[in-house]
SEBA-292089 format. One record per residue (C-alpha): residue in three letters; x, y, z. Coordinates in steps of 0.1 Angstrom, whole numbers, plus 2048, in hexadecimal, padded with zeros to 3 digits. Layout:
N
ALAXYZ ...
This chain:
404
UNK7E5B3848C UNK7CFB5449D UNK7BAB564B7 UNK7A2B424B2 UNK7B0B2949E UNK7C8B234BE UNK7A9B284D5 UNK793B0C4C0 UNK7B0AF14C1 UNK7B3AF54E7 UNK791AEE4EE UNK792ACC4D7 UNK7B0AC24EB UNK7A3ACB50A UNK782ABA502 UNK797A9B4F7 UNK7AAA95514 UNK789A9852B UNK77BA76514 UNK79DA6851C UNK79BA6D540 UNK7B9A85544 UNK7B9A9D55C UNK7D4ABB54E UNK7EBAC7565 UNK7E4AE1582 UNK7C2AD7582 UNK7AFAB959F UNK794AA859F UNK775AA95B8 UNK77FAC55D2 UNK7A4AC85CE UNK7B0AED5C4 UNK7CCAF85AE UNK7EAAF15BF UNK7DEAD55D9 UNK7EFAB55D9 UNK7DAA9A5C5 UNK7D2A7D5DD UNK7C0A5E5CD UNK7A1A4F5D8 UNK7B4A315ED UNK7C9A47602 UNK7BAA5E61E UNK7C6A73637 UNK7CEA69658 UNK7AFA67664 UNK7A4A5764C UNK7B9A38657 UNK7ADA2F674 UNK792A1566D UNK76EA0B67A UNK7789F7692 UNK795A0F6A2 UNK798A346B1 UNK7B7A486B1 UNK7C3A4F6D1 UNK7D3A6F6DC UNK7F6A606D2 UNK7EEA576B5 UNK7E9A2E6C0 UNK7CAA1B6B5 UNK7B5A0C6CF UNK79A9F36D2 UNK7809E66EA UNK7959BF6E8 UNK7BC9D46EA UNK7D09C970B UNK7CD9E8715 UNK7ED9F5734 UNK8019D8742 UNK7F59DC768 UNK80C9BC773 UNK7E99A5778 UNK7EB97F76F UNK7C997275E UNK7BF94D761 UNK7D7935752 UNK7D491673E UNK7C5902758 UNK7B191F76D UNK7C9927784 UNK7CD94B78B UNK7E895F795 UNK7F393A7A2 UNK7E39407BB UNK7CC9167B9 UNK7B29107A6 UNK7939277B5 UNK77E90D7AA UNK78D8F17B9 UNK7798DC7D6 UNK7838E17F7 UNK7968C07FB UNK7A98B17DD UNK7C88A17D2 UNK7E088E7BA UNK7FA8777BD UNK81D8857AE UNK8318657BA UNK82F8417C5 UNK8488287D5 UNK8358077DD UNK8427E47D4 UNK8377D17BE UNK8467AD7CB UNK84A7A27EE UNK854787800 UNK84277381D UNK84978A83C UNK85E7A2830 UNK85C7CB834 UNK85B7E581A UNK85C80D822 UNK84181980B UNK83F83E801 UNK8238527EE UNK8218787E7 UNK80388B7E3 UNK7FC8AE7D7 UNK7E58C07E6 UNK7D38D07C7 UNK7B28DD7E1 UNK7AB8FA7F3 UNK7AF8EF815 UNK7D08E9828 UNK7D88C6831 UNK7DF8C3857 UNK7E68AB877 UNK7CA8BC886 UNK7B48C186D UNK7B1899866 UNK7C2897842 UNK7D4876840 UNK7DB861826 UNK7C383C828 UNK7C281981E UNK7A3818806 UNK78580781C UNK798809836 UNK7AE7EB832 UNK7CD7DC826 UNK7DA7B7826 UNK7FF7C882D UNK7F67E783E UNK7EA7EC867 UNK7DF7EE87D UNK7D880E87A UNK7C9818858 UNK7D583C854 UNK7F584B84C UNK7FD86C861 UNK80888F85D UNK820896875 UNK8158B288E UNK8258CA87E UNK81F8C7858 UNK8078DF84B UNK8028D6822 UNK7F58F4810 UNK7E68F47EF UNK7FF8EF7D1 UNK8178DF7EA UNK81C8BA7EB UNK8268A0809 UNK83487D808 UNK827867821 UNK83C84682C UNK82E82783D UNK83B802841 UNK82B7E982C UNK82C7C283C UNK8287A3825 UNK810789832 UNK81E76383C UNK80C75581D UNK8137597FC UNK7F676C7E2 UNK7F278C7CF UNK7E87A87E7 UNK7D87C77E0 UNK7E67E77F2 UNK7D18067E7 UNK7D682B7F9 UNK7C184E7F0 UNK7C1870809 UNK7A2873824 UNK79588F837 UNK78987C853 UNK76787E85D UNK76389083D UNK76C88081F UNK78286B80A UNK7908827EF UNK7AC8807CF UNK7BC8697BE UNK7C38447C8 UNK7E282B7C4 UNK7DD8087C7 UNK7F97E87BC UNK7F57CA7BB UNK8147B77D0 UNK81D7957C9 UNK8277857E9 UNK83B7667E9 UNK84774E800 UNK86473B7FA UNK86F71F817 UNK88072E836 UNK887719859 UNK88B729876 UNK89E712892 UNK8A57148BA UNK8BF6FC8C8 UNK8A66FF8EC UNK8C87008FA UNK8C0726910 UNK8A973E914 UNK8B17558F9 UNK89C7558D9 UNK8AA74E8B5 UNK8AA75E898 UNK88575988B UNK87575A8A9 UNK86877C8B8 UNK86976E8DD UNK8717528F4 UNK85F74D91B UNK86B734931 UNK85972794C UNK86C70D95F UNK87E6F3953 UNK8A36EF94E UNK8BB6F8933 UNK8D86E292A UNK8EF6DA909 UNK8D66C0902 UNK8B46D5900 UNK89A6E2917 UNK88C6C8932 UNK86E6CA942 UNK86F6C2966 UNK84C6C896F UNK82A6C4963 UNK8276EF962 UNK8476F094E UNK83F70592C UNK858713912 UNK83F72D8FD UNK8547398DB UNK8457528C7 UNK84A75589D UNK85477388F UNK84176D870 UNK82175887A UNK81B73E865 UNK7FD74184F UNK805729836 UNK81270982F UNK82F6FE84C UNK83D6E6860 UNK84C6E2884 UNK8646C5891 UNK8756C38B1 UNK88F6A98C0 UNK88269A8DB UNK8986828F7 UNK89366F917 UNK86A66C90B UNK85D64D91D UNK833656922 UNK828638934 UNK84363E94D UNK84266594B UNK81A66B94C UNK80B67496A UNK7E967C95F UNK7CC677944 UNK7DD694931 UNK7FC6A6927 UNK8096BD909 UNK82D6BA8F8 UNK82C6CE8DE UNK8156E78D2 UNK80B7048BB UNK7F07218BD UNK7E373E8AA UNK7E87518CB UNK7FA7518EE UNK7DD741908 UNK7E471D8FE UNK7C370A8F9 UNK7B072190F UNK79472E8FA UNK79671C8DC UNK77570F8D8 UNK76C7368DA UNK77E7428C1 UNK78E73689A UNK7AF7348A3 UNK7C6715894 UNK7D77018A8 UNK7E86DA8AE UNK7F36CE8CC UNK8086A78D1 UNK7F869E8F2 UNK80567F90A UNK7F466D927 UNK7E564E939 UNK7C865291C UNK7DC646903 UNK7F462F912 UNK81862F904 UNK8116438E6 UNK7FD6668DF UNK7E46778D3 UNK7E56958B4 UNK7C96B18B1 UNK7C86CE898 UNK7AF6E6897 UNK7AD6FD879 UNK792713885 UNK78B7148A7 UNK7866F58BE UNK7646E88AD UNK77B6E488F UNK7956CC89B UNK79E6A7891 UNK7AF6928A7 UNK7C066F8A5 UNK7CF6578BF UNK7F664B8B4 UNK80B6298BF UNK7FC6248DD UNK80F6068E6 UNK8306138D5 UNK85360D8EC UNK86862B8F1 UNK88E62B8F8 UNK89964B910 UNK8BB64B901 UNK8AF64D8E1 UNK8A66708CE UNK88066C8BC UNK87B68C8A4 UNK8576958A8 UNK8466AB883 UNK8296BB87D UNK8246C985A UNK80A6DC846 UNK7FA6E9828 UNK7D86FA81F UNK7C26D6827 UNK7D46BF83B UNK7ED6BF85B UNK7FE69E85C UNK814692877 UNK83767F876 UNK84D66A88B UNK874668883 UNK86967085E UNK84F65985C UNK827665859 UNK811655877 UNK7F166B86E UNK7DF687852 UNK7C2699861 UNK7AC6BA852 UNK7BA6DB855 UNK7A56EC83B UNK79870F83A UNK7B171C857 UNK7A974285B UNK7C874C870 UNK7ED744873 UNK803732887 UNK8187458A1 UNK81C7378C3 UNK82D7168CD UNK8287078EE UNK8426EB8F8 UNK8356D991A UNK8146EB92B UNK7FF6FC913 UNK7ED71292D UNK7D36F6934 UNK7DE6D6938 UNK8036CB94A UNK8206C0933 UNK8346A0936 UNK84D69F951 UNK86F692941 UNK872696918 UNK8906AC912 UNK8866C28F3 UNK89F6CF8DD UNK8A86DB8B7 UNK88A6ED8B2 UNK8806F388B UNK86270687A UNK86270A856 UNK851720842 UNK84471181C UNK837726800 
C-alpha cells in the first residue's frame, strides 16, 4: 500500500472512531495535554471536594458555621434547663416538691403517730430558721396538728437549692371517731405559701376503752393524766369526804368527745341525814378545770349529780351540752330510803343526743345532750368549785369508758 493509500484509510478510521465517541490513546479531551492523567467529569481535585456548605481548613478538616467547634469543658442547658447544674435560672425565688411522705392513713381515738415529709427545695432561695421557711398546715389548721401550725427548721439548717429536708412532727387522733383531713405545703412567712402540697385523709376510730381508779390514794391511774386532792381521807374502801370543801379533781388523758360513760361506787350515802344545805355536788364532769364557775359564759359540756334539802332524800341531774343556757335538768327519788352499809353504783352515760342517768343498772332519767361542741375532761367528786359536796359518801371504783 503507498502513501496515500495508507494515509486515506487512516483518516476514515480516525473519522470513524470520532462518530463512535472514542478518544485514541495519548490523546484528552477538553484541556488535558498529552501525557496528563485523564480524570472524568465526576471526580475533582481536592479542592474541588469540599462542598458549598464547607471550607477547608488549614489541616485539611471541613468546617461549618453549626460544627462543635474546640471542646472548652462548658456544660449547655440540659433537658430540663438546668445549667451547669447549677438550678434552674428561671426558677421563682421560693419553690419546692415533695420527694417523700410518711403520714398514716388509719388511727385510732387518742393515739400518736410521728409523721415525716421531705421537701426539695427546687427555688433559688435558701430555706432558713431565720429567714421564716417552715413547713404549714394548709389554712392554717389541722384537726390532729397544734397548737402551733408550723413545723421548724432547726437553728442551724440552712436548705440550699437542689438539697432536700425532712421535717418530723407528732400527729394526735381526736377522742371521736371520723375521717380527718391532715394537709401540709412549705410557707415563707409573711411572704408566701409556695410548692407542692400533701394532704390524707385519716380514718380515726374508736373502739371501747375504760379507764378505772380504785380512789384508794392519791396517785393517778393509768388513763388519767392527773389526780388533786383536796381534803378528805383515803382508806381501802375509797375516798371519803369529811367536809363540805372536800374535792377529788381527776383529769382524762384523752378527753372525751364522744359517746362515754362514767360510774362510781358510792357507800355510807344517806342525804337527808348528810345535807347540810340547799345544795351539794357528788359527782361531776366539765369541759374544763373551774367547776361550774363560768359556764353560762362559755359552751362548755358538763353534768353534775347534785344532793340537798331541795330535793329531799333523793337528787337532782343537770347536763348542759353547750354552755349553761343549754342544760336540762330533772329531780330523782326524792322520797327513796338509803342503807349506809349498802354500796349504790351511780352511771352516767352518753351518746351524740342524749345523757341518761342510772342507778345500780337501772335508768332513772334521759335528758338532751345534742350539738355538744367540746369534750369531756375533768371530773369533780364532792365540791365542784361552787357549791359544797356532801359530807359522808365514801366514793370508790371509779370507771370512764370511752365508746366509738
Amino acid at each position: 500500500m503507498n502513501n496515500s493509500s495508507s494515509l486515506i484509510l487512516c483518516s476514515a478510521l480516525l473519522l470513524l472512531m470520532g462518530v463512535m465517541g472514542c478518544t485514541p490513546l495519548g490523546f484528552t479531551s477538553g484541556t488535558a495535554r498529552q501525557g496528563e492523567p485523564f480524570s472524568n467529569n465526576n471526580e475533582g481535585t481536592e479542592d474541588d471536594l469540599a462542598t458549598d456548605d464547607e471550607e477547608v481548613d488549614d489541616s485539611g478538616s471541613p468546617t461549618d458555621d453549626g460544627s462543635e467547634g474546640p471542646d472548652d469543658g462548658s456544660e449547655g442547658p440540659d433537658d430540663d434547663g438546668n445549667v451547669g447544674g447549677g438550678g434552674n435560672p428561671n426558677a421563682p425565688q421560693d419553690d419546692a416538691e415533695i420527694v417523700s411522705i410518711d403520714l398514716p392513713s388509719a388511727l385510732s381515738c387518742g393515739s400518736t403517730y410521728w409523721a415525716s415529709i421531705e421537701m426539695r427545695n427546687i427555688g433559688q432561695a435558701t430555706w432558713t430558721r431565720a429567714n421564716g421557711y417552715k413547713l404549714g398546715t394548709v389554712d392554717d389548721q389541722d384537726p390532729l396538728y397544734g397548737p402551733d401550725t408550723r413545723v421548724w427548721l432547726d437553728e442551724s439548717d440552712a436548705v440550699a437549692p437542689g438539697q432536700t429536708h425532712t421535717f418530723e412532727f407528732e400527729l394526735a387522733a381526736p377522742g371521736s371517731g371520723a375521717i380527718y383531713t391532715t394537709d401540709w405545703q412549705m410557707v415563707h412567712e409573711a411572704v408566701t405559701w409556695f410548692g407542692e402540697t400533701t394532704s390524707e385523709n385519716i380514718d380515726v376510730s374508736c373502739s371501747a376503752a375504760s379507764w378505772c381508779d380504785p380512789l384508794t390514794n392519791s396517785s393517778a391511774s393509768n388513763g388519767f393524766a392527773d389526780k388533786t386532792v383536796q381534803g378528805g381521807s383515803f382508806s381501802p374502801a375509797g375516798w371519803q369526804a369529811t367536809s363540805g370543801q372536800d374535792q377529788l379533781l381527776l383529769q382524762l388523758a384523752t378527753p372525751l368527745g364522744g359517746s362515754g360513760s362514767l360510774s362510781v361506787d358510792v357507800t355510807n350515802f344517806d342525804p337527808l341525814s348528810q345535807f347540810t344545805g340547799t345544795k351539794h355536788q357528788i359527782i361531776n364532769m366539765y369541759t374544763s378545770d373551774d367547776g361550774s364557775q363560768g359556764v353560762f359564759q362559755t359552751d362548755e359540756a358538763w353534768w353534775n349529780i347534785r344532793t340537798g334539802s331541795n330535793y329531799g332524800a333523793g337528787f337532782k341531774i343537770l347536763a348542759a351540752p353547750n354552755g349553761g343556757n343549754s342544760r336540762e335538768e330533772a329531780r330523782l327519788i326524792e322520797n327513796a330510803t338509803w342503807d349506809p352499809n349498802q354500796t349504790y353504783t351511780f352511771t352516767v352515760s352518753w351518746d351524740a343526743q342524749h345523757l341518761a342517768v342510772y342507778l345500780d343498772g337501772v335508768q332513772l332519767e334521759s335528758l338532751g345532750f345534742g350539738g355538744r361542741a367540746r369534750a369531756l375532761e375533768y371530773i369533780f367528786i364532792g365540791r365542784d368549785n361552787v357549791y359544797d359536796g356532801q359530807v359522808g359518801p365514801i366514793y370508790s371504783n371509779l370507771c370512764v369508758t370511752q365508746r366509738p
